[in-house]
C-alpha positions in Angstrom: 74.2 2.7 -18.8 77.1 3.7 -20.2 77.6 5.4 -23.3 79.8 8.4 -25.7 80.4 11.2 -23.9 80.2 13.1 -27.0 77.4 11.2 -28.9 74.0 10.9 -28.1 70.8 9.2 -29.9 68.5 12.2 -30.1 64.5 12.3 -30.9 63.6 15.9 -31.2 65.1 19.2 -29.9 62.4 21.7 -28.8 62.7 25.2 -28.2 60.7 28.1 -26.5 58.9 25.3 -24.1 57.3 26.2 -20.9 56.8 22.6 -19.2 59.6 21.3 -17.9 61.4 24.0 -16.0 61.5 27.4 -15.4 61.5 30.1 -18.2 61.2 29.5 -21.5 63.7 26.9 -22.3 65.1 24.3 -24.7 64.2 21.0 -24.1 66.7 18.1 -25.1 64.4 14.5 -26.1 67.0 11.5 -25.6 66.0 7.8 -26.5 66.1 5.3 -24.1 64.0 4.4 -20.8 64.5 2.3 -18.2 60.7 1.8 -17.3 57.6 0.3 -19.7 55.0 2.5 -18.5 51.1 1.2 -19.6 50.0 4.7 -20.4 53.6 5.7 -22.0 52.5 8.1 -25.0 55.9 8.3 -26.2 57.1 4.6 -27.3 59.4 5.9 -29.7 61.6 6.9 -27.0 61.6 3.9 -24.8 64.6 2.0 -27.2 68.1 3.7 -26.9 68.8 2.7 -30.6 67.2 4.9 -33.8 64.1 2.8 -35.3 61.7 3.3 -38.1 58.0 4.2 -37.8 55.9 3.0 -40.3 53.1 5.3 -42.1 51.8 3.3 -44.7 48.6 5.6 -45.4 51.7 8.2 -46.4 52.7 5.5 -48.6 52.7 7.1 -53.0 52.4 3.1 -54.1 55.3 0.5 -55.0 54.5 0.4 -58.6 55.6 4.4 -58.2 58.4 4.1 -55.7 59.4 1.1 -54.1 62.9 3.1 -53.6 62.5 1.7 -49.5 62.0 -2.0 -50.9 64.9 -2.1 -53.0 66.9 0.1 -50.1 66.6 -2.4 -48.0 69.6 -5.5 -47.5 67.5 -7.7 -45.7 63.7 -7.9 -47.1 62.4 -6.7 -43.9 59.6 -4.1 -45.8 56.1 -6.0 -45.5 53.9 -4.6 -48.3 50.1 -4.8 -49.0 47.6 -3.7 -51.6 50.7 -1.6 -53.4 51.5 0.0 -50.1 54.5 -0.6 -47.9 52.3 -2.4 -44.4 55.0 -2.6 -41.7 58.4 -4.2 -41.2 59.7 -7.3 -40.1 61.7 -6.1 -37.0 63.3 -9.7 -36.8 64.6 -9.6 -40.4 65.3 -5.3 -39.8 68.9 -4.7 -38.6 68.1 -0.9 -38.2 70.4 -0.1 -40.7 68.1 2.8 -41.8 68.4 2.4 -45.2 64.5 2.3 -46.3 64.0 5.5 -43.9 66.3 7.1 -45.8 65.3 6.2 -49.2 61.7 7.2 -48.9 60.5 10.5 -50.5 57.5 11.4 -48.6 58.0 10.2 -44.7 56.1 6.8 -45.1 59.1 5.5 -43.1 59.8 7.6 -40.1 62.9 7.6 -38.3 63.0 7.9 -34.5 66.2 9.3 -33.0 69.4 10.8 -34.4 73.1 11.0 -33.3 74.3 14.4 -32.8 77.5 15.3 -31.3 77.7 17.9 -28.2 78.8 20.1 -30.3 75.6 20.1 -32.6 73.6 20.3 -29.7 75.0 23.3 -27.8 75.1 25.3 -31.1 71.5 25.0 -31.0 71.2 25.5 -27.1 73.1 28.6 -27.2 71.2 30.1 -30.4 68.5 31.1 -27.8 70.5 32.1 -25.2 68.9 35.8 -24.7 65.7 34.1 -24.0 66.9 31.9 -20.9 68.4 35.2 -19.6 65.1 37.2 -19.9 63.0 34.7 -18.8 65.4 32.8 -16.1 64.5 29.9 -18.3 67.4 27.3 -19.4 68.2 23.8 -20.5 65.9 20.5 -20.1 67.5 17.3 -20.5 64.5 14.9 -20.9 63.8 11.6 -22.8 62.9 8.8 -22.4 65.0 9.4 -19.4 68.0 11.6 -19.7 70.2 9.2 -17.2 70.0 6.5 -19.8 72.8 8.2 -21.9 73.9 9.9 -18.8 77.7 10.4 -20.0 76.0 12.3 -22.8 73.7 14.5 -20.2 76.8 15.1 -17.8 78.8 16.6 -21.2 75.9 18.8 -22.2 74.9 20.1 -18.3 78.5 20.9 -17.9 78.9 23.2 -21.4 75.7 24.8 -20.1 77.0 25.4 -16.5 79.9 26.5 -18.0 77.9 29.0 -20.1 75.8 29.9 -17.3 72.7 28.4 -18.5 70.2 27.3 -16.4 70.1 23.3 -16.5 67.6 20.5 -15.6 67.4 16.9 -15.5 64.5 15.1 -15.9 64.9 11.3 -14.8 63.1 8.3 -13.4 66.1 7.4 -11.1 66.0 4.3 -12.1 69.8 4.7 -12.0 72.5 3.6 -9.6 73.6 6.1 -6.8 77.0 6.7 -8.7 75.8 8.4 -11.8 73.5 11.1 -9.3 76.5 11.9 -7.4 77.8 12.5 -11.0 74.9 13.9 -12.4 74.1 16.3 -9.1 76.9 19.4 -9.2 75.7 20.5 -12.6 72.2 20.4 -12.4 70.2 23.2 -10.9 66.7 21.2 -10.9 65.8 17.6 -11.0 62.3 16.6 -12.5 61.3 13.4 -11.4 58.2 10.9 -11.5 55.8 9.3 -8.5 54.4 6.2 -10.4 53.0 4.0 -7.8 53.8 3.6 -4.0 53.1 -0.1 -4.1 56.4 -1.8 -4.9 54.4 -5.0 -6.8 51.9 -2.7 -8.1 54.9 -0.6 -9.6 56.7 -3.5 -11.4 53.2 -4.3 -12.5 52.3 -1.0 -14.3 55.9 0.3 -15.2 57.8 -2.9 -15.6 60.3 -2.0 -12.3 60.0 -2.2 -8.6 60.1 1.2 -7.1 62.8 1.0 -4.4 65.3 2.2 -5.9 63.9 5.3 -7.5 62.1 5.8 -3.6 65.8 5.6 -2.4 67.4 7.9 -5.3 64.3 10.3 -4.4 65.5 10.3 -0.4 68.9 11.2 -1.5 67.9 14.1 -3.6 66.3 15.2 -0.7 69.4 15.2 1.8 71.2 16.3 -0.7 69.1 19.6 -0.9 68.9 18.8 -4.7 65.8 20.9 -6.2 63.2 18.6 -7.4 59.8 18.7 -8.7 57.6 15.6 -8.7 55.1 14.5 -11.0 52.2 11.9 -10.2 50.8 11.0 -13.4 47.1 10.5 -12.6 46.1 6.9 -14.0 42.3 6.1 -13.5 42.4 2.0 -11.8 45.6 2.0 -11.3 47.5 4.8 -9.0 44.2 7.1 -8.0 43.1 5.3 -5.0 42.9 7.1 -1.5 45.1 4.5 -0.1 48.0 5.4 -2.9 47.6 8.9 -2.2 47.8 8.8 1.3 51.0 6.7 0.6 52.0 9.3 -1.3 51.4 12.5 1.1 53.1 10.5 4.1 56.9 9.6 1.5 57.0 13.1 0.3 55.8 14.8 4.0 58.2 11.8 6.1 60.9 11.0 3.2 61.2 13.9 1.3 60.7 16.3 4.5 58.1 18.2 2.4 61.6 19.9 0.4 59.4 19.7 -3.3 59.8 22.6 -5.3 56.1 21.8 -6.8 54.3 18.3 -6.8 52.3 18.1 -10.3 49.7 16.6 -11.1 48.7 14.8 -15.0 45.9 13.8 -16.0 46.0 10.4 -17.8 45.3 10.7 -21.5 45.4 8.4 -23.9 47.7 9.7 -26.7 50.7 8.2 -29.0 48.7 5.5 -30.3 49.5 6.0 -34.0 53.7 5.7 -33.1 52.6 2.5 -31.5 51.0 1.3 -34.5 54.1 2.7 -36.5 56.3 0.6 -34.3 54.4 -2.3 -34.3 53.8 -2.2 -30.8 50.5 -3.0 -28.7 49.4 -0.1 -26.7 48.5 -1.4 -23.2 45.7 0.2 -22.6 44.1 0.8 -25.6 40.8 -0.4 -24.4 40.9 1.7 -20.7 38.8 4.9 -21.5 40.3 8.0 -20.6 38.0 9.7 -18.5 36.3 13.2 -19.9 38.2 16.5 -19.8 35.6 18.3 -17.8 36.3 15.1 -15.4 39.9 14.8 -14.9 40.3 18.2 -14.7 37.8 18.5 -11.6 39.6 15.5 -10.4 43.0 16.9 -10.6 41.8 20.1 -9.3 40.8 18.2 -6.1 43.5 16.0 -5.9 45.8 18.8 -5.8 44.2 21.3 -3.2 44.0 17.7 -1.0 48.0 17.8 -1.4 47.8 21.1 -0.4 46.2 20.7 2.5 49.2 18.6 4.0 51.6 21.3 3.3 52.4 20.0 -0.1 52.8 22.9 -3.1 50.9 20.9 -5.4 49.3 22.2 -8.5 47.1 20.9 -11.3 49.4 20.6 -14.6 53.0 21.8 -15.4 52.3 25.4 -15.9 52.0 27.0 -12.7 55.3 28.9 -11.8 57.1 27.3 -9.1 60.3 29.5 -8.9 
């Protein structure tokens, strides 16, 4: 895990959201991830390293272009009908080359490096809007722990600036970068997969002990976190899970969540997965209905409730 303190691989820099924290805030995307959830919508950010998405449909035809072909070193661009098809991710050495070449975003690149200085010049361009809102700074990803030297640089410029700051992580991390990570971050956002250790590695691609034992610390720590259970229809929604999950957070936790939130499961992203040449897991599972997961959410959450939990249905309902 580690990495430049000063350099991160960035996907996109968003300002003005309202999700992940309080306020209106600036959220930070870094690449990289720890887990392979099924249901991830956001494959692009799982890799640490930039990578190209292919859009062939956004293609103008080789015998008008073909600037990314003859960019590239090693004959990795796959071609068909006149149109660029997808690479060859053996032959590609990420070099970037046919991303950069292109005219019209046929090739998509994924992830950028910035310094912390790029990066805080944009945080702070905003900064009356944290301080009339009591919004801040959201470190997400992928996970932001993945380039955590990079996330401990850019919580620290912010704590220095007095800007609100917030981490949102799987824990899939060892203890030593949380004790790092912990003095300069005002609110840890942080994910409930699966309470089932096999069941876990099954659906993310890790056991879950770890990220249960990070989760306990945070929580003698007196660390403020909010948890998210991502509703997935099959595989974590069964009373038995979310019993399991009521007893960690009411036992484990000692009921100390700022908000528990709730997601539906929804089946988006699938067009980066094409442009990746990656399978989407669950392409054939059927998301259920809006009218239905919301009714199912709804009830989820006021059972959560009834335990003592602050749990609400989405991540828009003010919890500071």
């Amino acid at each position: 895990m580690a990495g430049n303190t000063n350099i991160g691989t960035i996907i996109n820099i968003q300002k003005f959201t309202v999700h992940d924290g309080p306020g209106i805030r600036t959220e930070i995307f870094l690449k990289g991830c720890p887990l392979r959830c099924l249901w991830c919508s956001n494959p692009e950010s799982i890799r640490p390293e930039p990578e190209i998405g292919v859009y062939p449909k956004s293609c103008i035809g080789l015998d008008k272009c073909s600037w990314c072909v003859r960019a590239c070193p090693t004959q990795a661009i796959e071609t068909e009908n006149n149109k660029i098809k997808s690479i060859n991710r053996e032959k590609c050495i990420s070099c970037l080359a046919c991303a950069k070449a292109c005219p019209n975003d046929s090739l998509k690149i994924f992830g950028r490096k910035m310094s912390a200085e790029e990066v805080m010049k944009i945080i702070y361009e905003d900064r009356h809007f944290y301080n009339k809102s009591k919004g801040g700074v959201t470190i997400s990803g992928g996970d932001a722990l993945v380039q955590w030297q990079f996330t401990l640089e850019i919580i620290k410029r912010c704590r220095r600036g007095g800007i609100h700051t917030c981490v949102e992580s799987e824990l899939y991390c060892n203890r030593q970068i949380l004790d790092e990570i912990i003095p300069y971050t005002d609110l840890f956002i942080s994910d409930l997969k699966h309470m089932n250790s096999v069941l876990h590695k099954k659906f993310t691609g890790v056991p879950n002990e770890k990220i249960l034992e990070n989760l306990r610390y945070l929580a003698e720590r007196g660390v403020a976190l909010v948890l998210r259970i991502p509703v997935v229809p099959g595989h974590n929604d069964s009373p038995e899970n979310i019993q399991a999950s009521i007893d960690f957070i009411r036992k484990d936790l000692h009921n100390s969540l700022r908000q528990l939130q709730l997601l539906p499961y929804r089946s988006l992203g699938l067009e980066k997965y094409d442009a990746l040449g990656l399978s989407y897991p669950m392409r054939d599972v059927e998301p259920p209905r809006r009218e239905e997961y919301e009714a199912r959410i709804k009830n989820l959450s006021e059972h959560f409730r009834q335990y003592g939990i602050p749990a609400a249905a989405g991540t828009t309902v003010p919890f500071l």
